[in-house]
N, CA, C and O atoms as a Tripos MOL2 file, in Angstrom:
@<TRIPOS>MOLECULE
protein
  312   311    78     0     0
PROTEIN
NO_CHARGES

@<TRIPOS>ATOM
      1 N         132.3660   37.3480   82.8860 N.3       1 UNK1
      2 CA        132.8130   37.6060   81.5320 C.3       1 UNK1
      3 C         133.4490   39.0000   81.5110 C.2       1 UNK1
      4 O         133.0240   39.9090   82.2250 O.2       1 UNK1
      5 N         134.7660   39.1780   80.4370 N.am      2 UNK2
      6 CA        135.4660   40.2860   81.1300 C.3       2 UNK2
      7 C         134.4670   41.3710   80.2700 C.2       2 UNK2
      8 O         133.3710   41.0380   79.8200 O.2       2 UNK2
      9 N         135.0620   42.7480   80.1290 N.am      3 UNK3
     10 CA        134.8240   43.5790   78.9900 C.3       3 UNK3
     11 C         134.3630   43.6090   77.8340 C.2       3 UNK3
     12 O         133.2570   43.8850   77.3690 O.2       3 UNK3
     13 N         135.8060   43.1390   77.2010 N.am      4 UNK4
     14 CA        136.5720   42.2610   75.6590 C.3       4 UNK4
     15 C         135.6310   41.3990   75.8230 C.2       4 UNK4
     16 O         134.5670   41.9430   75.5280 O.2       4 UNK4
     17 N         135.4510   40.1190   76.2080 N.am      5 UNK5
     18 CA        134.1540   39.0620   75.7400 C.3       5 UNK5
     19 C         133.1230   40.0290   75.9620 C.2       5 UNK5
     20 O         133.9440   40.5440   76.7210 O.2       5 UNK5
     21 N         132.2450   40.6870   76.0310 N.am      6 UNK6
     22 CA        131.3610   41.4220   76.2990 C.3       6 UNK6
     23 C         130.9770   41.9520   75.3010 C.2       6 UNK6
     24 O         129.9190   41.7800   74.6950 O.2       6 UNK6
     25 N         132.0760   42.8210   75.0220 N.am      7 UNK7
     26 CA        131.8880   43.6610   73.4110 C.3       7 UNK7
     27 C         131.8780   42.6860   72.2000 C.2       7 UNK7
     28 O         131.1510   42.8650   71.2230 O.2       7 UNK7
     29 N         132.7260   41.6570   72.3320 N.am      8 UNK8
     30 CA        133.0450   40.4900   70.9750 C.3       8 UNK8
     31 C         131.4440   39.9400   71.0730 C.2       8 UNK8
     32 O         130.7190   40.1320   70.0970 O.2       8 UNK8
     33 N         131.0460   39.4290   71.9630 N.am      9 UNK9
     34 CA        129.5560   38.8280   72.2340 C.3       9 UNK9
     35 C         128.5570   39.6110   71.5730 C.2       9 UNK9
     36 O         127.7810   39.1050   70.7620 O.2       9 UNK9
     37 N         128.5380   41.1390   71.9630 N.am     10 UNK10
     38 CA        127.6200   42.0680   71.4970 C.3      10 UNK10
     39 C         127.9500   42.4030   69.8200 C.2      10 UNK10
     40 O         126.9960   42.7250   69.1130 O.2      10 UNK10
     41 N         128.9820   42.3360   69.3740 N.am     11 UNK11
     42 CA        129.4720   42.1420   67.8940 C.3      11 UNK11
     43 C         129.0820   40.9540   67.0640 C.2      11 UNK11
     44 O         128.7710   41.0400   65.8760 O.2      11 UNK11
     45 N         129.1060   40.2080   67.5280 N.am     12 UNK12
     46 CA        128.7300   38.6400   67.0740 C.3      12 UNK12
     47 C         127.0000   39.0360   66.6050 C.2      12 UNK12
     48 O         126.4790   39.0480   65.4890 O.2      12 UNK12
     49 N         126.4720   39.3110   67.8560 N.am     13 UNK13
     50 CA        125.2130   38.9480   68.0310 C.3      13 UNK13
     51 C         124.2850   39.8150   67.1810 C.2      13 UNK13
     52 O         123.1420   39.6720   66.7480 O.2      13 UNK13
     53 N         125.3910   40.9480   67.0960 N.am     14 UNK14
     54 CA        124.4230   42.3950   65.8870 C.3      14 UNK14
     55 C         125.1430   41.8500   64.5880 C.2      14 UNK14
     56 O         124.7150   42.3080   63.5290 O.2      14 UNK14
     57 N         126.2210   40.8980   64.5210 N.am     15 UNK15
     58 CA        125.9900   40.6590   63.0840 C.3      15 UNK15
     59 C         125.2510   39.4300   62.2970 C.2      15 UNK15
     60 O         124.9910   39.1740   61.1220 O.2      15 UNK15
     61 N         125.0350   38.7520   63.6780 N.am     16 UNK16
     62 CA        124.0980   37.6380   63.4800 C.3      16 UNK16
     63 C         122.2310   38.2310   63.0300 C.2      16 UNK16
     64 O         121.3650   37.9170   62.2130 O.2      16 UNK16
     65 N         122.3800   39.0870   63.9980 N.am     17 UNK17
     66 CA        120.8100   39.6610   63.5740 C.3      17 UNK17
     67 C         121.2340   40.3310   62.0950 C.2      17 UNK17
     68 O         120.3640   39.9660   61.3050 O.2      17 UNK17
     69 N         121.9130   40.9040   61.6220 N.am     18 UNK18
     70 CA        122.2630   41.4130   60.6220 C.3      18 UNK18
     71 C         122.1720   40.3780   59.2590 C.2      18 UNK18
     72 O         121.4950   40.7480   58.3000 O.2      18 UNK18
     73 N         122.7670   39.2850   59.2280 N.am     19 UNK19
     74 CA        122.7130   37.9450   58.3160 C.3      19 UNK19
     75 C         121.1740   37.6930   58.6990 C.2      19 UNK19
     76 O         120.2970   38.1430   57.9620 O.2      19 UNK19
     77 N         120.8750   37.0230   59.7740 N.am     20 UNK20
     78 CA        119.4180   36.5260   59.6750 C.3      20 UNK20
     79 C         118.3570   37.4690   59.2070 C.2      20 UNK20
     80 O         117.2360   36.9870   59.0490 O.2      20 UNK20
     81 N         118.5270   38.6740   58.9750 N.am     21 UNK21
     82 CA        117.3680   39.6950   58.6660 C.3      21 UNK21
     83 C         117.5290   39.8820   56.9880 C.2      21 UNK21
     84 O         116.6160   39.9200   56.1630 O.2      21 UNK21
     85 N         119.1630   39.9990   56.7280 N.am     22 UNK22
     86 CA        119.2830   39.7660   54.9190 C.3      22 UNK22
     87 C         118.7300   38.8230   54.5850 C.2      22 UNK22
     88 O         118.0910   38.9520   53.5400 O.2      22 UNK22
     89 N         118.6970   37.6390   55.1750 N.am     23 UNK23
     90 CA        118.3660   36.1280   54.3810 C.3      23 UNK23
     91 C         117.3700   36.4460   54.8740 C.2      23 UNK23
     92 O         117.3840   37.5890   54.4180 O.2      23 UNK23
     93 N         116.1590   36.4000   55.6440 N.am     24 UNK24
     94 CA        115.2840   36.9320   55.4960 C.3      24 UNK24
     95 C         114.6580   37.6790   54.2840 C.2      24 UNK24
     96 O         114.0060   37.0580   53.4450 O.2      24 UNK24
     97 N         114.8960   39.2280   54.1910 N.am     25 UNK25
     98 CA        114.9280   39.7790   52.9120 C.3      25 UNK25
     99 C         115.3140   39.1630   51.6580 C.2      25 UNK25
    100 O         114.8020   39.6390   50.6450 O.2      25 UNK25
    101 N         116.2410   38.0500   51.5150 N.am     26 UNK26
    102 CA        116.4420   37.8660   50.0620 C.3      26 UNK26
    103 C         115.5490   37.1460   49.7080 C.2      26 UNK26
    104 O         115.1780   37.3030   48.5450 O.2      26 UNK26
    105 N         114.7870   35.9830   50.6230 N.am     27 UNK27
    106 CA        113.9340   35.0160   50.4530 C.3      27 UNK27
    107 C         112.8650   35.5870   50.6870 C.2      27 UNK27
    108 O         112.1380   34.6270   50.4310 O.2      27 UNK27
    109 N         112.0490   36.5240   51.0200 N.am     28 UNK28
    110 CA        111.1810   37.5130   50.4090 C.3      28 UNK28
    111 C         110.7810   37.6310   49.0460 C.2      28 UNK28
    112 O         109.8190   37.3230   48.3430 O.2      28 UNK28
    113 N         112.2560   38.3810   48.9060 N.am     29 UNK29
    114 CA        112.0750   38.7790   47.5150 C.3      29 UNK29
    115 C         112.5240   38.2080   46.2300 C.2      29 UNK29
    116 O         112.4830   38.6840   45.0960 O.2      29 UNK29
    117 N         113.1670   36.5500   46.8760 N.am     30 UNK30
    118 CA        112.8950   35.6410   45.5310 C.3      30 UNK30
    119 C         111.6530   35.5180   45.3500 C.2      30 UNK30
    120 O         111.1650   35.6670   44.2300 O.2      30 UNK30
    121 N         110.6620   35.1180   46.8070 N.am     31 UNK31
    122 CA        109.5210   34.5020   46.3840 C.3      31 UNK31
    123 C         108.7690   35.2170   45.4820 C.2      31 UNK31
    124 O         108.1910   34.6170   44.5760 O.2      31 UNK31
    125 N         108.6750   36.6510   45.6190 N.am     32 UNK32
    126 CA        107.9200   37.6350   44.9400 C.3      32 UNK32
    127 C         108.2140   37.6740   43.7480 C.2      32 UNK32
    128 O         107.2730   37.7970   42.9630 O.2      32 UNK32
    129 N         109.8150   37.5700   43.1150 N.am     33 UNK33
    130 CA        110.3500   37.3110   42.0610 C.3      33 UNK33
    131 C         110.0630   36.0970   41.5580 C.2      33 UNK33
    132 O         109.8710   36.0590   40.3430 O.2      33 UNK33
    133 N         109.9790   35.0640   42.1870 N.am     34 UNK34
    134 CA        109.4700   33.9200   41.2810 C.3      34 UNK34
    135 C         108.0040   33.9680   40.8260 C.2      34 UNK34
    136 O         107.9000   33.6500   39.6410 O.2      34 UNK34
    137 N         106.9530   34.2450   41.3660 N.am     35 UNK35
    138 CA        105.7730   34.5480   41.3300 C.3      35 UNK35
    139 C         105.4680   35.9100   39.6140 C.2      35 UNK35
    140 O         104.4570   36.3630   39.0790 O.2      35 UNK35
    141 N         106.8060   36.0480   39.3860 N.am     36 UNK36
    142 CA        106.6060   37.3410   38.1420 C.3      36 UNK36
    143 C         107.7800   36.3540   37.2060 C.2      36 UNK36
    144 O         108.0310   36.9000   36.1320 O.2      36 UNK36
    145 N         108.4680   35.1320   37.3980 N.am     37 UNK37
    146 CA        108.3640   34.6760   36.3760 C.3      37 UNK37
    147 C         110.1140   34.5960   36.0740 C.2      37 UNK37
    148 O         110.5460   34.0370   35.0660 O.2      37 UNK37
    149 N         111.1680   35.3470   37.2760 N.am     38 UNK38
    150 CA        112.6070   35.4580   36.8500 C.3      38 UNK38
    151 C         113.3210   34.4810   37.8130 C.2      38 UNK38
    152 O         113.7330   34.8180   38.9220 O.2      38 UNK38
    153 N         113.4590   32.9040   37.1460 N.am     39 UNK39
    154 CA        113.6170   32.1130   37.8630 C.3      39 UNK39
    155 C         115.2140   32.0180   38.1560 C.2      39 UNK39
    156 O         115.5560   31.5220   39.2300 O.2      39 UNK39
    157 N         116.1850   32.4650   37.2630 N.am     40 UNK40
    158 CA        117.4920   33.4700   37.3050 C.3      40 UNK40
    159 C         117.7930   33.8280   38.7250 C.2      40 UNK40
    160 O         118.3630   33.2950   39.6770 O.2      40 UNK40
    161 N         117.1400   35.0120   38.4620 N.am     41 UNK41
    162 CA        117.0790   35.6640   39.5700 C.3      41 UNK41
    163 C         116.9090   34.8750   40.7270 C.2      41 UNK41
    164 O         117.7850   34.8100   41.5890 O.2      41 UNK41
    165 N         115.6060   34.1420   40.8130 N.am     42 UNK42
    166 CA        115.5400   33.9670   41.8870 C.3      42 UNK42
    167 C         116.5390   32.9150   42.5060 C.2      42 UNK42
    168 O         116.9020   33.1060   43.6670 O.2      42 UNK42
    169 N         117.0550   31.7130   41.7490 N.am     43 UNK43
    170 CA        118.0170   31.0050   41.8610 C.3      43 UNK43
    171 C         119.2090   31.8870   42.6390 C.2      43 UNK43
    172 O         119.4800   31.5310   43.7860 O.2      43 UNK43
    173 N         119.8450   32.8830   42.1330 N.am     44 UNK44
    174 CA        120.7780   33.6360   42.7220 C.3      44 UNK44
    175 C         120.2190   34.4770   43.9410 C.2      44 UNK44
    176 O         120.9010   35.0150   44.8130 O.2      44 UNK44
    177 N         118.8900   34.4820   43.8280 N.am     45 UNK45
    178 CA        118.7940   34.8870   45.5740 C.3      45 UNK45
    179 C         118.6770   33.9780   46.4960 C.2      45 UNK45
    180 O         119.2040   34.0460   47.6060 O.2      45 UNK45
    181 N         117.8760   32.9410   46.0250 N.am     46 UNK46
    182 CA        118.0990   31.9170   47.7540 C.3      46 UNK46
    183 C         119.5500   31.2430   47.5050 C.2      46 UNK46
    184 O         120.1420   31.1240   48.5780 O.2      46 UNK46
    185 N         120.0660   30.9130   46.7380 N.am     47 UNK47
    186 CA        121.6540   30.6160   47.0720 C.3      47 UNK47
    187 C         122.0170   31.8800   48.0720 C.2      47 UNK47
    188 O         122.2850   31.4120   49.1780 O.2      47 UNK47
    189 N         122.1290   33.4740   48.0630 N.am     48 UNK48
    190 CA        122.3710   34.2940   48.6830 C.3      48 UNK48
    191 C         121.8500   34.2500   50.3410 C.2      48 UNK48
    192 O         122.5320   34.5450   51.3230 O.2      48 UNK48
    193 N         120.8160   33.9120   50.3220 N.am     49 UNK49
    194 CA        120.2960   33.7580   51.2830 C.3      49 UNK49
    195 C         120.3150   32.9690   52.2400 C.2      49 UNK49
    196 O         120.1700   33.2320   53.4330 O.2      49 UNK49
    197 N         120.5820   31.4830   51.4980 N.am     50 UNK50
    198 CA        121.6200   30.3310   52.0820 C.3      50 UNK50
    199 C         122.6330   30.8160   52.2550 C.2      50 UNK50
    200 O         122.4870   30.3120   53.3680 O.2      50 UNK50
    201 N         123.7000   31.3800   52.2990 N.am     51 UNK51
    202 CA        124.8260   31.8060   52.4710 C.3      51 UNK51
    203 C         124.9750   32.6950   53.6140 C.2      51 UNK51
    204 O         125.9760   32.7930   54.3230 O.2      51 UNK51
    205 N         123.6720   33.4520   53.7410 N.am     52 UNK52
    206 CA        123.4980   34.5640   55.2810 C.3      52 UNK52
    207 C         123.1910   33.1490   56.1470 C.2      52 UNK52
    208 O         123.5240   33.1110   57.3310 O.2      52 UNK52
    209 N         122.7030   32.2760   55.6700 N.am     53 UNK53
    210 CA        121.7580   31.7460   56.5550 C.3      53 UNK53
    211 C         122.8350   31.0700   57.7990 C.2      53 UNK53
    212 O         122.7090   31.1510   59.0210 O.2      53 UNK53
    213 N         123.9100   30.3930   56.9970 N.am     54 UNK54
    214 CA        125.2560   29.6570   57.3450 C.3      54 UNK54
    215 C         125.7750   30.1480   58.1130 C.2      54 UNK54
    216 O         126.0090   29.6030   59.1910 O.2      54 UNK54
    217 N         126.1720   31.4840   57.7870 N.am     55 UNK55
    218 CA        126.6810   32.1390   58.1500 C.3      55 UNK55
    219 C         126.2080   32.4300   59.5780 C.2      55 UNK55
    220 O         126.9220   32.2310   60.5610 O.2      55 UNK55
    221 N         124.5640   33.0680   59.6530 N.am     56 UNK56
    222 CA        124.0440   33.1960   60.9900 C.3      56 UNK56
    223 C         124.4790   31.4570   61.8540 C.2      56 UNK56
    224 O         124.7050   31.3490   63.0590 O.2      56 UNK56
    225 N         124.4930   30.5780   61.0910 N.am     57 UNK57
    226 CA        125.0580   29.4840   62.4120 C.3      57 UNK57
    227 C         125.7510   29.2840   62.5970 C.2      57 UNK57
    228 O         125.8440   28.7750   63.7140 O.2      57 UNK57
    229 N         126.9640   29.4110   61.8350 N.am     58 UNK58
    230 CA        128.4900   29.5890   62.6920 C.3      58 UNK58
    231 C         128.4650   30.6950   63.3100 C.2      58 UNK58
    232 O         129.2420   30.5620   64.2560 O.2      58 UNK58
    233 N         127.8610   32.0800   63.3280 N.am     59 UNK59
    234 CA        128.3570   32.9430   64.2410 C.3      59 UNK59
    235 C         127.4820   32.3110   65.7670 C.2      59 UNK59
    236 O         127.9110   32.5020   66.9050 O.2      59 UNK59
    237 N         126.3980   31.6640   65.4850 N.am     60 UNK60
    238 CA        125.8410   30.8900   66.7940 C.3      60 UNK60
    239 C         126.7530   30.2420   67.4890 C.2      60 UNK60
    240 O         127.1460   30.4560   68.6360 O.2      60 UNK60
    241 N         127.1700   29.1660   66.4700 N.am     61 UNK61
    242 CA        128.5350   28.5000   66.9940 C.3      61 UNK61
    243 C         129.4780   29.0820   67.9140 C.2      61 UNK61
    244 O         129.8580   28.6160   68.9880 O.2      61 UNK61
    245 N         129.8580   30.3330   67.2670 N.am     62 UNK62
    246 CA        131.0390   31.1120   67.7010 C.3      62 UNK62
    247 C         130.3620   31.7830   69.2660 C.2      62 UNK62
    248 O         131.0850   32.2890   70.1240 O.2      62 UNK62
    249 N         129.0350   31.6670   69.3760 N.am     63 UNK63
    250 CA        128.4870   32.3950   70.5310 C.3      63 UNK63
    251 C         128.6350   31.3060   71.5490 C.2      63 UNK63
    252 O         129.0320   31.4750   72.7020 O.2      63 UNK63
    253 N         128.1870   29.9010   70.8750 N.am     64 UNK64
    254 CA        128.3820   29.1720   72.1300 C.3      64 UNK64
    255 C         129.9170   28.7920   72.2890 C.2      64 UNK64
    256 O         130.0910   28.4930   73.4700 O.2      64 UNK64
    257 N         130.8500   28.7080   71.7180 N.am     65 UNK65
    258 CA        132.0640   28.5690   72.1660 C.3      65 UNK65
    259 C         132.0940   29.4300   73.0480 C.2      65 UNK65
    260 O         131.8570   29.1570   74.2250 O.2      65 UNK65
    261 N         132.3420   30.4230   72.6960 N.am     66 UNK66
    262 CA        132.6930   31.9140   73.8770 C.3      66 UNK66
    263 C         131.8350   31.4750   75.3900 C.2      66 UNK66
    264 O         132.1500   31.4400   76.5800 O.2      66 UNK66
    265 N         130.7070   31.2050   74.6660 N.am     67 UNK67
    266 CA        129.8590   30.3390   76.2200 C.3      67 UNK67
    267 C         130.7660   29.5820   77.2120 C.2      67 UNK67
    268 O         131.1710   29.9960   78.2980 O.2      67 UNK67
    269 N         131.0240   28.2930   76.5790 N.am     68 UNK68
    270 CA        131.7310   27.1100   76.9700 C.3      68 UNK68
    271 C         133.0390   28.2650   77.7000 C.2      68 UNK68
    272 O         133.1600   28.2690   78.9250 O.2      68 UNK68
    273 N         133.7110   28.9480   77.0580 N.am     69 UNK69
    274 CA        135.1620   29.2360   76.9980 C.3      69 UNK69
    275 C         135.0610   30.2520   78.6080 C.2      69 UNK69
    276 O         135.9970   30.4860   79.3720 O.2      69 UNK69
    277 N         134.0040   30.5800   78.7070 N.am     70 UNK70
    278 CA        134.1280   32.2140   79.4600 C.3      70 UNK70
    279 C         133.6750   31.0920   81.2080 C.2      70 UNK70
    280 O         134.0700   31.2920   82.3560 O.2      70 UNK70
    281 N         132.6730   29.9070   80.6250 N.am     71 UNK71
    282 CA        132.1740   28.7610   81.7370 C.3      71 UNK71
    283 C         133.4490   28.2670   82.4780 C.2      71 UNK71
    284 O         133.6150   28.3070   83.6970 O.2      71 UNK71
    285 N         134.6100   27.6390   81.2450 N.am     72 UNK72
    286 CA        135.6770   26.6830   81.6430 C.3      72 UNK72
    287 C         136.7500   27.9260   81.9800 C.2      72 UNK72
    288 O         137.7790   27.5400   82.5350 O.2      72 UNK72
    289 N         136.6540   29.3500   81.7250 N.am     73 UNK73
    290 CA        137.9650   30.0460   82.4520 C.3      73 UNK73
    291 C         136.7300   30.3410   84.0130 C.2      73 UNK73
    292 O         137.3690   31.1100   84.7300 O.2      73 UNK73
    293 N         135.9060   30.1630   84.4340 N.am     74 UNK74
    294 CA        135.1980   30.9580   85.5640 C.3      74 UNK74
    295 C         135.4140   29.5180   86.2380 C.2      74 UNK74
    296 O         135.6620   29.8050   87.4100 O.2      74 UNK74
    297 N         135.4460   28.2730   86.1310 N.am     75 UNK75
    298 CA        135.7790   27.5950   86.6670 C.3      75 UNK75
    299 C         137.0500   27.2540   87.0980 C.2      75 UNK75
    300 O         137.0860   26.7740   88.2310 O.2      75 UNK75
    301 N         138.1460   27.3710   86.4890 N.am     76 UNK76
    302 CA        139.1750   27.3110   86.2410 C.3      76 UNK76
    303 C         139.8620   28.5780   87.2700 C.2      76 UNK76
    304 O         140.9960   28.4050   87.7160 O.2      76 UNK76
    305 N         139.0070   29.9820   87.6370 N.am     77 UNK77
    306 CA        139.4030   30.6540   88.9840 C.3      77 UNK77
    307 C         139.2810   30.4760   90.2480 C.2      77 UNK77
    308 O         139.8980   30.9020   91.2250 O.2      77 UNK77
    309 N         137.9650   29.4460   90.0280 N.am     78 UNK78
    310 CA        137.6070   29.1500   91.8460 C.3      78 UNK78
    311 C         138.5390   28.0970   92.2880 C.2      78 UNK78
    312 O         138.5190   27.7060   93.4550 O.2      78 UNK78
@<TRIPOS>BOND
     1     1     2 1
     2     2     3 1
     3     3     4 2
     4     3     5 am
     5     5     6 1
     6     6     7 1
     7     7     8 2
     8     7     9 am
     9     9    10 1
    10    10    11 1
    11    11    12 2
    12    11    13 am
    13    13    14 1
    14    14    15 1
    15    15    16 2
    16    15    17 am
    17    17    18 1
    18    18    19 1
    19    19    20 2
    20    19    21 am
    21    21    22 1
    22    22    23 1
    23    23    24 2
    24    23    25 am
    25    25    26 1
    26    26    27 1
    27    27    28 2
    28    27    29 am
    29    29    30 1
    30    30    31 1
    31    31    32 2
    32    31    33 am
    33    33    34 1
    34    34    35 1
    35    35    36 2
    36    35    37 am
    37    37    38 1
    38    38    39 1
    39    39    40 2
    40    39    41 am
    41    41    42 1
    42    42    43 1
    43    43    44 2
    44    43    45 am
    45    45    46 1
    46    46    47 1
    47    47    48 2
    48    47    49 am
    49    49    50 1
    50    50    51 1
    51    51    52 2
    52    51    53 am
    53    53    54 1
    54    54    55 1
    55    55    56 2
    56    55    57 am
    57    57    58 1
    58    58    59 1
    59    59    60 2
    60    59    61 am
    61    61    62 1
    62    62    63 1
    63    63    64 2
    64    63    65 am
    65    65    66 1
    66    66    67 1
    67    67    68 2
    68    67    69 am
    69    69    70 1
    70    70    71 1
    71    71    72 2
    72    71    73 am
    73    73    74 1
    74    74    75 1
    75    75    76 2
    76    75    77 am
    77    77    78 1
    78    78    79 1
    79    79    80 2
    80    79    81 am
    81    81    82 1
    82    82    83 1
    83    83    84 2
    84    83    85 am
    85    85    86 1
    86    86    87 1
    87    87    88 2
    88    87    89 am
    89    89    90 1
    90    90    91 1
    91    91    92 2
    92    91    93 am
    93    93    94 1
    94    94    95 1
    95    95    96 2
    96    95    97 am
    97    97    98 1
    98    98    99 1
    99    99   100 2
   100    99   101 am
   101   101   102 1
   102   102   103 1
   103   103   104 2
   104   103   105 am
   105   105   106 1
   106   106   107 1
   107   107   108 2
   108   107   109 am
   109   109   110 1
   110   110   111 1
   111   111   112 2
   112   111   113 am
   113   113   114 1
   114   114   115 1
   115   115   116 2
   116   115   117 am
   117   117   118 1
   118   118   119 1
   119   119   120 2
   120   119   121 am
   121   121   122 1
   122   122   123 1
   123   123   124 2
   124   123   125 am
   125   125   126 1
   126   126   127 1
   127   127   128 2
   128   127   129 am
   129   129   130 1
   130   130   131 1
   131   131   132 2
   132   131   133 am
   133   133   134 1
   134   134   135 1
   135   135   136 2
   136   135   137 am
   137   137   138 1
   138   138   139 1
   139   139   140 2
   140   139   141 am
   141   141   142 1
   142   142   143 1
   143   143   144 2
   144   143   145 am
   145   145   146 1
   146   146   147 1
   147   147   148 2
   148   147   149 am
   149   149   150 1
   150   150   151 1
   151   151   152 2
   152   151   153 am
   153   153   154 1
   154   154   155 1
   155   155   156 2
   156   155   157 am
   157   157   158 1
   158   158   159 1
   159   159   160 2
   160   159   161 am
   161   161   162 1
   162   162   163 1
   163   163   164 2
   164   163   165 am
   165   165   166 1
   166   166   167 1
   167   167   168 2
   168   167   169 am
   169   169   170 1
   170   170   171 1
   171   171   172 2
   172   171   173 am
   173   173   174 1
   174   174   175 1
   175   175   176 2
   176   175   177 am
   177   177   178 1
   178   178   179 1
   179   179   180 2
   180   179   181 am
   181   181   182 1
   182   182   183 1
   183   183   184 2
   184   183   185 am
   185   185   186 1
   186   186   187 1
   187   187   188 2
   188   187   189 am
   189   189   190 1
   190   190   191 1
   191   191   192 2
   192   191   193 am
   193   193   194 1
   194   194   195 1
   195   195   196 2
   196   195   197 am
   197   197   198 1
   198   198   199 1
   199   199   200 2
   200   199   201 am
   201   201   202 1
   202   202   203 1
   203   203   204 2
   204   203   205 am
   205   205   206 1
   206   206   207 1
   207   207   208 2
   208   207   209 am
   209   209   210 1
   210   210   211 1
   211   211   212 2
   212   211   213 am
   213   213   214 1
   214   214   215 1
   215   215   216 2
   216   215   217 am
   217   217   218 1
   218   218   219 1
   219   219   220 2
   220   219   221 am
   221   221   222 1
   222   222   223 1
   223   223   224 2
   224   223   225 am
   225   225   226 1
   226   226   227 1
   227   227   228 2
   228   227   229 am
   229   229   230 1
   230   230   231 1
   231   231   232 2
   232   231   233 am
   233   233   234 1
   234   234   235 1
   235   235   236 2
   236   235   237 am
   237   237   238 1
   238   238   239 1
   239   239   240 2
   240   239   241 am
   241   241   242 1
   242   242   243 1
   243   243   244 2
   244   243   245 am
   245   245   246 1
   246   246   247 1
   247   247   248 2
   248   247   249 am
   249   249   250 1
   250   250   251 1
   251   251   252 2
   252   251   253 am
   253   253   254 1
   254   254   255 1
   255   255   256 2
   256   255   257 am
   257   257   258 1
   258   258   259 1
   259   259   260 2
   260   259   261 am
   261   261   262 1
   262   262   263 1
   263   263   264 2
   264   263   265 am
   265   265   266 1
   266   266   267 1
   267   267   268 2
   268   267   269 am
   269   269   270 1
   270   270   271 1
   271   271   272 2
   272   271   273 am
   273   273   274 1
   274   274   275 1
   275   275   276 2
   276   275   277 am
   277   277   278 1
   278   278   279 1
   279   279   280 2
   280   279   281 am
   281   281   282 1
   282   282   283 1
   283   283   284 2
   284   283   285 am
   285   285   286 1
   286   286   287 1
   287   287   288 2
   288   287   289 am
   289   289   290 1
   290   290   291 1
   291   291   292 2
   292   291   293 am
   293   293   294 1
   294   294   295 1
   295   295   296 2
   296   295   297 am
   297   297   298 1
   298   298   299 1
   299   299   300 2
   300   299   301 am
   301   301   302 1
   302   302   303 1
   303   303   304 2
   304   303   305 am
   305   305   306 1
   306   306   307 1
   307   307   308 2
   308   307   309 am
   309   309   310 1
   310   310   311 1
   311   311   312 2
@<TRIPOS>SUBSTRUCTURE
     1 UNK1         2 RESIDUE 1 A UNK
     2 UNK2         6 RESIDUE 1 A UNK
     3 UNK3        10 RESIDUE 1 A UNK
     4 UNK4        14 RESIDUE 1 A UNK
     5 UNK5        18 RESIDUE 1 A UNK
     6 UNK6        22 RESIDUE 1 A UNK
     7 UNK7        26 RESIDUE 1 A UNK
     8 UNK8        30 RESIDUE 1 A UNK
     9 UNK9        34 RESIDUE 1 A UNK
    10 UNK10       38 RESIDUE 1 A UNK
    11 UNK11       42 RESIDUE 1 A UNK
    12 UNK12       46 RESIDUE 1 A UNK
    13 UNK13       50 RESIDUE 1 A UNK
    14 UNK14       54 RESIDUE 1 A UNK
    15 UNK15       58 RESIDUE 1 A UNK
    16 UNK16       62 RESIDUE 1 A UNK
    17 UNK17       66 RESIDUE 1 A UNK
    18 UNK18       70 RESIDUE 1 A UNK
    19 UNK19       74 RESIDUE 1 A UNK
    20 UNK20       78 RESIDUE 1 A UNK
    21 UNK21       82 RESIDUE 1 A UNK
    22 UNK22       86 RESIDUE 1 A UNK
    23 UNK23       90 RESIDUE 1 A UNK
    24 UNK24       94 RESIDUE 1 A UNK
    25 UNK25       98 RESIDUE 1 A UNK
    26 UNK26      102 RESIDUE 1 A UNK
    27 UNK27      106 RESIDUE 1 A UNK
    28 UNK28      110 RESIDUE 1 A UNK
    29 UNK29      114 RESIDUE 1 A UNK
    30 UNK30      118 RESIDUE 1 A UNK
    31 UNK31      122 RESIDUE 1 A UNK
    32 UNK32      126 RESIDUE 1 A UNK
    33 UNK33      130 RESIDUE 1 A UNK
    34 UNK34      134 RESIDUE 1 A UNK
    35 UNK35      138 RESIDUE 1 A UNK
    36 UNK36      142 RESIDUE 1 A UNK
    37 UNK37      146 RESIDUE 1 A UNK
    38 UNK38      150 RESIDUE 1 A UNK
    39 UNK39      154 RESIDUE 1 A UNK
    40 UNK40      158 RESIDUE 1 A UNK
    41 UNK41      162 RESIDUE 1 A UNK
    42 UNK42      166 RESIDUE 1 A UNK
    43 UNK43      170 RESIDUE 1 A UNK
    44 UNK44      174 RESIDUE 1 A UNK
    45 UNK45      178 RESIDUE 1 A UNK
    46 UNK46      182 RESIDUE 1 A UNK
    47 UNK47      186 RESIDUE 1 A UNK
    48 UNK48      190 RESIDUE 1 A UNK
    49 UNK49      194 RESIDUE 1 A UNK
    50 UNK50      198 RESIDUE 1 A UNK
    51 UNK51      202 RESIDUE 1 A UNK
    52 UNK52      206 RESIDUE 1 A UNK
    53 UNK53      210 RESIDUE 1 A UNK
    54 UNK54      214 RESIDUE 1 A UNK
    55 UNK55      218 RESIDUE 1 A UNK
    56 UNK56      222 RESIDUE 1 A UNK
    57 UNK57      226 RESIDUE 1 A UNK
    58 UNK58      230 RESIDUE 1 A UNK
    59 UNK59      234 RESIDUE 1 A UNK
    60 UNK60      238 RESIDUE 1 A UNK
    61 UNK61      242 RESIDUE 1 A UNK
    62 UNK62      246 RESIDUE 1 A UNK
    63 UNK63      250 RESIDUE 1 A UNK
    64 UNK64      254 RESIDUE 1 A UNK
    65 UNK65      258 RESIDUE 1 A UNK
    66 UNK66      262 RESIDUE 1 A UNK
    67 UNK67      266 RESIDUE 1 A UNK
    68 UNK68      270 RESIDUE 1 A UNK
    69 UNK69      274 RESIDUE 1 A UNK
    70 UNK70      278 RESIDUE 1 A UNK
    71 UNK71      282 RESIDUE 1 A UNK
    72 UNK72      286 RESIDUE 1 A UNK
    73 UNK73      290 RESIDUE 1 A UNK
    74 UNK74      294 RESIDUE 1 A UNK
    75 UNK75      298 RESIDUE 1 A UNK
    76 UNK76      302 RESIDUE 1 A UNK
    77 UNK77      306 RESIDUE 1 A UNK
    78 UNK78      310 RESIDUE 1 A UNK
């Protein structure tokens, strides 16, 4: 894998931990919020949180392409 995939990989992967740790946090703190009664609120946080969540699996996606892609050019030299 050259450089460039290297760094894109390591970018992906800190913004994937980045989404999975918000959605994390938002669904926290609906639950705590629903438990006091602001069902509002909490509605607009796990939608939010669904939305990191997605997000963390297409950037998975995007990790295993680069997988496949970096497999079929290393084959593609020998």
């Amino acid at each position: 894998m050259t450089d460039a995939h290297m760094r894109l990989v390591d970018a992906i992967i800190a913004e994937l931990l980045e989404q999975e740790g918000m959605a994390q946090e938002l669904a926290e703190f609906a639950d705590r919020m629903e438990a006091d009664g602001h069902h509002a609120t909490v509605d607009t946080l796990r939608a939010i949180s669904r939305g990191r969540r997605v997000k963390g699996i297409e950037l998975r996606s995007n990790l295993a392409a680069l997988e496949v892609a970096s497999y079929d050019a290393a084959e593609d030299g020998n």
